[in-house]
N, C-alpha and C positions, 0 to 999 in steps of 0.2 A: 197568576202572573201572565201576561203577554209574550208570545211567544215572540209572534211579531216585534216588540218592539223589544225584548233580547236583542234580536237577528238584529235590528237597528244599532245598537252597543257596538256586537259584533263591526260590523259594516264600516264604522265609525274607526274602529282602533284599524281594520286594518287598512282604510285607506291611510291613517298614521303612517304605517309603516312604509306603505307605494309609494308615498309623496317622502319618504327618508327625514317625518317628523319625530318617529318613534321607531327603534331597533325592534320591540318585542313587546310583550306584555301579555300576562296572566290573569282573567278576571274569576272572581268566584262571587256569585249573590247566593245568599242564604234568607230563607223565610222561615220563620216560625219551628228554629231549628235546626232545619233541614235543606241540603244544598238543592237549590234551585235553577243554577245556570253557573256553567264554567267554561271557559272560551282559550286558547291559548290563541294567540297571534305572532304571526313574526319569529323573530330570529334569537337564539340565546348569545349569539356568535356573529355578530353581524355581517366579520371579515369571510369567515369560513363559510358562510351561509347553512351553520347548523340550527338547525329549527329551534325554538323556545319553546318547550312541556312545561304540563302542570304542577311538577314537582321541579321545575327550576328557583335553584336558590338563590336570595337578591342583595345584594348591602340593604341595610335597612336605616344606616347612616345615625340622623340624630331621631330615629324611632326607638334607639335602646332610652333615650331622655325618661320614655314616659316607663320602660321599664324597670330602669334604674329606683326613678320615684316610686314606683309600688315598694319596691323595696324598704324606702324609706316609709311609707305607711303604715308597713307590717311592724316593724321597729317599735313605732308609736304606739299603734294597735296592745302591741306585749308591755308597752308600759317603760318601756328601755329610752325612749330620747320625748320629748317635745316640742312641738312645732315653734313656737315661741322662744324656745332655748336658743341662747348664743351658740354658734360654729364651737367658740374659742370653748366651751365645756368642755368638746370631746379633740381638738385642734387647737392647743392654748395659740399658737402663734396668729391665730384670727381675733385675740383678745385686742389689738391693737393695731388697727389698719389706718391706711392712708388715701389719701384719693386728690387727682390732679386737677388744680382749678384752672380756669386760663389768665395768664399774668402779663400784659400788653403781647408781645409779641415771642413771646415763651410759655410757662406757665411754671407754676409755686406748686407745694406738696405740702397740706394740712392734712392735722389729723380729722378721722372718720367722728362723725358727730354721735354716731352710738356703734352698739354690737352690730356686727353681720347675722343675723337670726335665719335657723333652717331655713323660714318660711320664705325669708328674703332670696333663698337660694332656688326653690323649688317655683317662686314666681317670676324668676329675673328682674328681679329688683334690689341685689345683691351691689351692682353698680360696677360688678366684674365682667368683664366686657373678654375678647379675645386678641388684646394686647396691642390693636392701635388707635388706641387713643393720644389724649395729651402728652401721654408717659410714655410712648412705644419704642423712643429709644433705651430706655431702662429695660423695657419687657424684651428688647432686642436682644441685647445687652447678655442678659440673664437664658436666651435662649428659646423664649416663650412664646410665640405666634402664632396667630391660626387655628386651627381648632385641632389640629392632630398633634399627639407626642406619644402615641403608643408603641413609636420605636425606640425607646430608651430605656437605657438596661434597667435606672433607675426606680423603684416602684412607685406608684402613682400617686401616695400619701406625702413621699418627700419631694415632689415635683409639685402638689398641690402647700406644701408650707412654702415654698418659695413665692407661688404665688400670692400669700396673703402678705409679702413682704413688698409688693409694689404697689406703686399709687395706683387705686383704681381710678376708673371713671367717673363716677357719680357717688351721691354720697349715697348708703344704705336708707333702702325703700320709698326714695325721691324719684326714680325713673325707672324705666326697663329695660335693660341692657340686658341681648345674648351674648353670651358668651359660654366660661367655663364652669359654671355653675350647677350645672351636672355631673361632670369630674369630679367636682368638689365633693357632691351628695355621694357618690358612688365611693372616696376614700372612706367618709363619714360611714358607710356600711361596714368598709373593713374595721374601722376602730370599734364600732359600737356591738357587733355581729360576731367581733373576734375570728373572722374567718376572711379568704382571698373574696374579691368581688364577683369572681367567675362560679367560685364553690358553689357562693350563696344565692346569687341566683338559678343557676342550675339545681340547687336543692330546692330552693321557696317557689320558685319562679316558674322555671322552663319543664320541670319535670312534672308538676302536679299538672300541668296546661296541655303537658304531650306536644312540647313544640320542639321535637324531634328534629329538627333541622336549623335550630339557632345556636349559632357562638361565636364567642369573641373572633377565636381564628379559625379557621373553616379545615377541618382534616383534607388530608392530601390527598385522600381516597374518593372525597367528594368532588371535588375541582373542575370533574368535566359536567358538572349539574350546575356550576356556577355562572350566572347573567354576567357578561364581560363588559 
């Protein structure tokens, strides 16, 4: 590899930071292996002006999505769910969904033209959206907006049957709507895994990979390693 045009990467992120287009950031290139180039730039703290290292820990936001879905993979893998399967096998209340059309200057709530199938979940084509659509005074209503609710005491399996009880968006696997549809897959873990979603991945997931620095919520011991 070039070393020179490393130094170039380098060069790149931190004028980011001079010009206050980017607080920080952490690169690591790996070849054949083996770590090749690691660079940290910038600030973990932007206010405090504490530096960003290479062990700074980061939201990783909707990067748990793709984690989540391994999960459901392995599932499949064991022979325990299929891709094809209806939600509503292991979530009866997805047995019978609804979705919002537009109706002159309002809109109507017909029923879903079939199941909501894993696959439809795992490809956002599920037609579940994040609550504002045609429907969003009902999803308002109900509580349901935006893509965060993991402040509620309630557990995330009976927040996710509420929402198979509003009109969706679209009908199932006619379009691609992001949305909640990784929530969804993640309660689908608990039901089918019989275990918490945080267990099961820290058992399947984060421990066999050695990713020693991912979780839902970040211990309070670690806090001053966290990108602010």
């Amino acid at each position: 590899m070039s070393s020179k045009r490393l130094q170039r990467l380098n060069t790149v992120l931190e004028n980011y930071v001079e010009n206050k287009q980017l607080p920080g950031a952490v690169v690591m290139i790996s070849r054949k292996g083996k770590i090749a180039h690691t660079a940290a730039v910038g600030y973990r703290d932007y206010e405090t002006k504490d530096p960003i290292r290479e062990n700074t820990i980061f939201r990783i936001a909707s990067q748990t999505k793709a984690i989540v879905s391994v999960g459901i993979i392995m599932l499949m893998e064991e022979g325990k769910l299929l891709l094809n399967e209806p939600v509503g096998n292991y979530i009866p209340e997805f047995n019978t969904t609804t979705v919002a059309v537009k109706d002159g200057d309002s809109y109507k709530v017909v029923p879903a033209k079939r199941k909501i199938t894993i696959q439809d979940l795992l490809t956002h084509t599920a037609g579940i959206g994040y609550g504002w659509g045609l429907a969003h005074d009902q999803w308002e209503k109900a509580g349901i907006t935006g893509w965060y609710f993991a402040d509620r005491k309630a557990p995330i399996l009976e927040t996710v049957k509420v929402i198979a009880q509003l009109p969706q968006e679209a009908q199932p696997g006619e379009k691609f709507v992001y949305g909640y549809n990784t929530d969804i897959l993640g309660a689908l873990i608990e039901v089918v895994a019989q275990q918490p979603l945080d267990v099961f991945l820290q058992q399947r997931v984060l421990d066999p990979l050695g990713m020693q620095d991912t979780f839902f919520y970040l211990p309070p011991k670690l806090s001053d390693r966290l990108a602010t």
